[in-house]
N, CA and C atoms as a LAMMPS dump frame, in Angstrom:
ITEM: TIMESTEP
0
ITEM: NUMBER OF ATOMS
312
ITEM: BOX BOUNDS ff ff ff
-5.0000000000000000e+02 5.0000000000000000e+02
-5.0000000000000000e+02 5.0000000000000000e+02
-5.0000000000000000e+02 5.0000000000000000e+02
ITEM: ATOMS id mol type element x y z
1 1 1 N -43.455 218.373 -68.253
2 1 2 C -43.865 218.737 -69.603
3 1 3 C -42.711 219.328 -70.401
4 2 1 N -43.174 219.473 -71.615
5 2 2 C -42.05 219.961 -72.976
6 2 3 C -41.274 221.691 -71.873
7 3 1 N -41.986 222.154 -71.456
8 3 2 C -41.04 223.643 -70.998
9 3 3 C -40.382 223.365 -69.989
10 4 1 N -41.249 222.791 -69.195
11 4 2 C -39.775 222.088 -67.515
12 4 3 C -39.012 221.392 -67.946
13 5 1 N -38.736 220.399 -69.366
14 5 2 C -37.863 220.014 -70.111
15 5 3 C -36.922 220.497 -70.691
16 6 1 N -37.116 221.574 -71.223
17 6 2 C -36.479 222.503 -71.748
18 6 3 C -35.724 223.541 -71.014
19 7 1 N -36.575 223.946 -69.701
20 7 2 C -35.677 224.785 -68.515
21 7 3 C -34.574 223.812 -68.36
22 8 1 N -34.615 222.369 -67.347
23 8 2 C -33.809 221.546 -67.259
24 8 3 C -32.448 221.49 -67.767
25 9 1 N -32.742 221.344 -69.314
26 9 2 C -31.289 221.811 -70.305
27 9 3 C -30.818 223.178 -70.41
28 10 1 N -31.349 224.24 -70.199
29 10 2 C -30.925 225.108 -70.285
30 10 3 C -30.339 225.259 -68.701
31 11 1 N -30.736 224.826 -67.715
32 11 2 C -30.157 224.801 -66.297
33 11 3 C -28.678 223.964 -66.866
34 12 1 N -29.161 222.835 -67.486
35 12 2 C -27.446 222.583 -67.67
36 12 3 C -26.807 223.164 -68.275
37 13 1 N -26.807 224.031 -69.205
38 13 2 C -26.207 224.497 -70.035
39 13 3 C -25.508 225.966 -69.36
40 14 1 N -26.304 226.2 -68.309
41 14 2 C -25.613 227.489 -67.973
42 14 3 C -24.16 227.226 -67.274
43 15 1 N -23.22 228.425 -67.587
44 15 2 C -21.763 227.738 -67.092
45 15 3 C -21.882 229.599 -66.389
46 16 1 N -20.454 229.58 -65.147
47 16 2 C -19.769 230.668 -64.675
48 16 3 C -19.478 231.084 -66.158
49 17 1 N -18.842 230.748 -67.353
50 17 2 C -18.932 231.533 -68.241
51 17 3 C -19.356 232.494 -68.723
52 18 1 N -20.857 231.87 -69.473
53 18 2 C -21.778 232.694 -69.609
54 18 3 C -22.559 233.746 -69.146
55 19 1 N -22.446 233.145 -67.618
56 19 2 C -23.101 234.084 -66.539
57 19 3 C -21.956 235.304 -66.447
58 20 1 N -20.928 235.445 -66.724
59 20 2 C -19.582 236.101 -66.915
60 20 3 C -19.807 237.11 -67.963
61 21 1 N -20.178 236.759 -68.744
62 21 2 C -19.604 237.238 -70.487
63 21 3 C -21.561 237.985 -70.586
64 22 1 N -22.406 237.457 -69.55
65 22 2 C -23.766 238.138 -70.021
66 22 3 C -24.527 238.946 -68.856
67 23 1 N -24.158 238.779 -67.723
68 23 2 C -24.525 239.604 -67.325
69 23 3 C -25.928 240.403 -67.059
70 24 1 N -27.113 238.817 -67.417
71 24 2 C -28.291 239.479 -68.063
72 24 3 C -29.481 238.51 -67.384
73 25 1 N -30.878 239.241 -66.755
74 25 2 C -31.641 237.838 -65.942
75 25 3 C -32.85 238.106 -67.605
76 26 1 N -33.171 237.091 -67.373
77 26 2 C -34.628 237.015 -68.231
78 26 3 C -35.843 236.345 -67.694
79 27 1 N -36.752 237.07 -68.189
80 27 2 C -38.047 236.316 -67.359
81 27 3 C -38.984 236.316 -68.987
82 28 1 N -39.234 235.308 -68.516
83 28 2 C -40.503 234.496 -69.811
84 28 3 C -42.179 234.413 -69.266
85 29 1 N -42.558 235.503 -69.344
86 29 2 C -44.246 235.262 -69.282
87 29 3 C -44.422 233.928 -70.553
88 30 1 N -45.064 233.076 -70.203
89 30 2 C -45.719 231.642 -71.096
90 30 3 C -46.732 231.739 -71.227
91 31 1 N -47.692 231.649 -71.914
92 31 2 C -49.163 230.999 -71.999
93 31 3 C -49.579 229.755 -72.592
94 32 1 N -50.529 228.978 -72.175
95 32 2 C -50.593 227.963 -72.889
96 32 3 C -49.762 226.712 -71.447
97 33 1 N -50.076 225.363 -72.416
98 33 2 C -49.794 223.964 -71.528
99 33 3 C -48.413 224.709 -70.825
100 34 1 N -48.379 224.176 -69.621
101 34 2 C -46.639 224.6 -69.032
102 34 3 C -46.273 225.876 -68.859
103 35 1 N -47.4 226.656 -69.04
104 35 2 C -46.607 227.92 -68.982
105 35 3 C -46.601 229.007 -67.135
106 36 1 N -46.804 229.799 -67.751
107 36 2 C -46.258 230.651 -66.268
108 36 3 C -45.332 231.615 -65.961
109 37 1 N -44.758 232.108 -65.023
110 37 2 C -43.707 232.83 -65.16
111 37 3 C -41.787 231.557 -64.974
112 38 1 N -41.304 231.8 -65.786
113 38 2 C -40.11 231.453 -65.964
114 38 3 C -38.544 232.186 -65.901
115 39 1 N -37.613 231.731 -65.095
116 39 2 C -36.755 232.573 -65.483
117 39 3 C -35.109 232.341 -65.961
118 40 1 N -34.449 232.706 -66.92
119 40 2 C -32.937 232.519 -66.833
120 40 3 C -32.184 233.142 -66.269
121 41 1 N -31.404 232.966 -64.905
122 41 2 C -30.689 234.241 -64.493
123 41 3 C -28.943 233.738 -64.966
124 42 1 N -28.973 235.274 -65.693
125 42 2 C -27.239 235.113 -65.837
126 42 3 C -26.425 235.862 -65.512
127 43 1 N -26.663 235.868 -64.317
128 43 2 C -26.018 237.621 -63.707
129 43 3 C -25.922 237.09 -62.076
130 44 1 N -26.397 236.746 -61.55
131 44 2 C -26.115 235.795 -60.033
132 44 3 C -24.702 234.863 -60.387
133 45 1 N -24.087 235.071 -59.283
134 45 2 C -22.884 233.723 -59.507
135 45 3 C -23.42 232.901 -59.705
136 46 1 N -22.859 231.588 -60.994
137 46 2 C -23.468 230.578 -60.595
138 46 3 C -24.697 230.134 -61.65
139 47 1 N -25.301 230.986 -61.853
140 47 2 C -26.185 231.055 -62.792
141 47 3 C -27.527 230.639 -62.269
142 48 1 N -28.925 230.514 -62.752
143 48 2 C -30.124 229.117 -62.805
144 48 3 C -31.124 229.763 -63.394
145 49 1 N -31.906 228.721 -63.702
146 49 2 C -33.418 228.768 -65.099
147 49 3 C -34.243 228.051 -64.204
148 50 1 N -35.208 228.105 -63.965
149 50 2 C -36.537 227.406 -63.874
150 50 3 C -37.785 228.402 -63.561
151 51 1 N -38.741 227.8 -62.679
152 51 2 C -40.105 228.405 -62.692
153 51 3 C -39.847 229.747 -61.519
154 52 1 N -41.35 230.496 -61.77
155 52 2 C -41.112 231.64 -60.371
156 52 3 C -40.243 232.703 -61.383
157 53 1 N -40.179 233.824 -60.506
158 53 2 C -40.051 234.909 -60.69
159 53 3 C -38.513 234.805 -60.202
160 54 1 N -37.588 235.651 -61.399
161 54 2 C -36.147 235.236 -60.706
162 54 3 C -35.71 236.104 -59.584
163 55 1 N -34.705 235.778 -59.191
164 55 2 C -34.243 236.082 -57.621
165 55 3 C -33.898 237.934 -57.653
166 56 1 N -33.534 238.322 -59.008
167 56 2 C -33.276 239.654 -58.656
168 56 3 C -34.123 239.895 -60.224
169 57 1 N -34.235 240.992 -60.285
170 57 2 C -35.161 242.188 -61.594
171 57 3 C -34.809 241.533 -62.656
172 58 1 N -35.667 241.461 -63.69
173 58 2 C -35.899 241.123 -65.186
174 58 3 C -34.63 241.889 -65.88
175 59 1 N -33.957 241.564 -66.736
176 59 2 C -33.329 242.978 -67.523
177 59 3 C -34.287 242.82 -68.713
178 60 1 N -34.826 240.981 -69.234
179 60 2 C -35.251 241.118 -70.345
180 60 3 C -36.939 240.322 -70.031
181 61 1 N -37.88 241.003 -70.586
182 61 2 C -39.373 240.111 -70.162
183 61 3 C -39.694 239.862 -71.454
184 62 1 N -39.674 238.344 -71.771
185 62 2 C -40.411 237.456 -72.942
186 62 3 C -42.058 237.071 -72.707
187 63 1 N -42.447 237.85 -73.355
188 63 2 C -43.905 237.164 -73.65
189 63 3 C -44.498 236.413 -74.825
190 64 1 N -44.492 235.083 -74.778
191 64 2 C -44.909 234.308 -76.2
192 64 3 C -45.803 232.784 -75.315
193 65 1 N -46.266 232.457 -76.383
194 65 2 C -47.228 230.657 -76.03
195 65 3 C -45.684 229.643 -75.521
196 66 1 N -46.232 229.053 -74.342
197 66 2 C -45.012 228.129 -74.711
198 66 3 C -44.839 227.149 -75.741
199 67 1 N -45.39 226.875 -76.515
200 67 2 C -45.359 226.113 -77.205
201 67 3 C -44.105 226.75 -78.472
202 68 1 N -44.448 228.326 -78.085
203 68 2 C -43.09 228.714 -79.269
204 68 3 C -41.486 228.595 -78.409
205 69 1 N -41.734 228.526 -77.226
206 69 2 C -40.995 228.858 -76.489
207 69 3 C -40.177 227.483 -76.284
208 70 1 N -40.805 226.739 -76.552
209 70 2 C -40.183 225.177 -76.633
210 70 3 C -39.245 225.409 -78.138
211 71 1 N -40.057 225.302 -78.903
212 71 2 C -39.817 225.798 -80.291
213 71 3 C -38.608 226.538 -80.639
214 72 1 N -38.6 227.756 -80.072
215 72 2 C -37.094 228.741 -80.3
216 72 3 C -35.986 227.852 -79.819
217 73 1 N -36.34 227.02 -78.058
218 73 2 C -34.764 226.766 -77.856
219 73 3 C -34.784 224.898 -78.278
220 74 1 N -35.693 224.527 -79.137
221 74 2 C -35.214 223.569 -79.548
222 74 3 C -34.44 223.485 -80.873
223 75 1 N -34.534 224.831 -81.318
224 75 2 C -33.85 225.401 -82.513
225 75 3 C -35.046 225.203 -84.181
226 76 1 N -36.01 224.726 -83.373
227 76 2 C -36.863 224.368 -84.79
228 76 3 C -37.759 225.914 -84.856
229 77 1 N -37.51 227.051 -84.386
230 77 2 C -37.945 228.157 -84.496
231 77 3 C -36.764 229.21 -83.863
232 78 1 N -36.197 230.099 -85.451
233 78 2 C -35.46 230.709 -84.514
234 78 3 C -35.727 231.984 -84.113
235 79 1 N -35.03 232.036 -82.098
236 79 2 C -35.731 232.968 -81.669
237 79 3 C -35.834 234.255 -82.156
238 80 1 N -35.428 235.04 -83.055
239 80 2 C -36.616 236.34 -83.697
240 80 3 C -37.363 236.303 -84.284
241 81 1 N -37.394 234.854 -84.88
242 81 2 C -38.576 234.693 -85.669
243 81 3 C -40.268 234.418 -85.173
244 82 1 N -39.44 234.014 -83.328
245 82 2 C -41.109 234.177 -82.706
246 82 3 C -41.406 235.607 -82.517
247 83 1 N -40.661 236.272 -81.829
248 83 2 C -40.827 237.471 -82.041
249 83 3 C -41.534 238.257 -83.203
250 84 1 N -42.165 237.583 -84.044
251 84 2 C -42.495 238.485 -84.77
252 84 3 C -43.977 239.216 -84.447
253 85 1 N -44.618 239.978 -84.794
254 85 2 C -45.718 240.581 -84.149
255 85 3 C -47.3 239.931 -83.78
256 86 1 N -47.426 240.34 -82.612
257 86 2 C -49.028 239.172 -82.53
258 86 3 C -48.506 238.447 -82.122
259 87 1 N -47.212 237.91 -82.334
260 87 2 C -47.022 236.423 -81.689
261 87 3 C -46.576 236.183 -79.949
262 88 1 N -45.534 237.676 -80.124
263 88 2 C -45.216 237.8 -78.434
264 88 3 C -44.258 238.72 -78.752
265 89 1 N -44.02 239.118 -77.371
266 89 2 C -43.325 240.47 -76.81
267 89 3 C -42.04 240.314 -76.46
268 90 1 N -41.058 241.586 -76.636
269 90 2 C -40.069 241.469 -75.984
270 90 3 C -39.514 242.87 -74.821
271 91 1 N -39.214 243.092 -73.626
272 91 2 C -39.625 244.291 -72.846
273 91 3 C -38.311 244.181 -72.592
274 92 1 N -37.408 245.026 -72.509
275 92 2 C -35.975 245.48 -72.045
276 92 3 C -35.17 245.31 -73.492
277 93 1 N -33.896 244.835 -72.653
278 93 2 C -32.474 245.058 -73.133
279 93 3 C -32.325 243.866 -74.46
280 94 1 N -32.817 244.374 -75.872
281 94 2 C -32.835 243.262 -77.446
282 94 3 C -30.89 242.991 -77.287
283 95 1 N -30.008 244.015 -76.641
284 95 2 C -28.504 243.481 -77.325
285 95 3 C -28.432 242.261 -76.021
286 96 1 N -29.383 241.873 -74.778
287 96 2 C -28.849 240.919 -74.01
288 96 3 C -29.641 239.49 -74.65
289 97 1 N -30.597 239.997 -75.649
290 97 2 C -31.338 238.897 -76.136
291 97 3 C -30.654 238.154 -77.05
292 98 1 N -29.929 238.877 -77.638
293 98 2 C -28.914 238.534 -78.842
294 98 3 C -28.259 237.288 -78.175
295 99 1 N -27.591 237.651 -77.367
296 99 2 C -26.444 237.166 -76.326
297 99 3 C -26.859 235.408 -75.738
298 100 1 N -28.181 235.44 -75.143
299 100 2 C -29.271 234.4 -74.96
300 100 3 C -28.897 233.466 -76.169
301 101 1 N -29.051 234.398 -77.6
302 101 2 C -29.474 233.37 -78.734
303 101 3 C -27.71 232.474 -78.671
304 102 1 N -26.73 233.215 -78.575
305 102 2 C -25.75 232.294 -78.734
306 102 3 C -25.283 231.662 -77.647
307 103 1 N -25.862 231.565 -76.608
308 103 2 C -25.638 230.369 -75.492
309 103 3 C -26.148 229.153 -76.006
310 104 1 N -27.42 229.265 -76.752
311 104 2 C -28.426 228.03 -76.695
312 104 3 C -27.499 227.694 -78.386
């Protein structure tokens, strides 16, 4: 589906770079088609994104529909703008979220 699609690219997209320069895991509570727990880790050598709970602690927990969540990293919603209230949550570290937005 559209979010295991979207992990996928973002699995490619992660480089030793980024995982370098961020330093940061994220976990995505989803609701809705595809959703579930999700995670980006950028703080493990190496990097990885997909389903499940990531390998070490959240720094940042996203809660939104996936359907926005497709949305933010397809760029046709940008991500603070799901963020906005009612729509979904954001729990930890907003300067590692920043950081997220300019990988994608």
């Amino acid at each position: 589906g559209p979010v295991a699609e979207t992990f996928r690219v973002i699995q490619g997209a992660v480089t030793e770079e980024y995982v370098r320069s961020t330093q940061g895991v994220f976990q995505f509570e989803l609701s809705g088609d595809g959703g579930g727990t999700w995670y980006i880790d950028l703080k493990t050598e190496g990097g990885s994104a997909g389903f499940g709970k990531p390998p070490v602690t959240a720094d940042v927990v996203m809660s939104m529909s996936s359907a926005d969540f497709v949305k933010m990293f397809t760029d046709k919603l940008k991500p603070f703008m799901a963020f906005m209230p009612g729509n979904s949550s954001v729990k930890g570290d907003m300067i590692l979220t920043l950081s997220l937005e300019t990988m994608l």
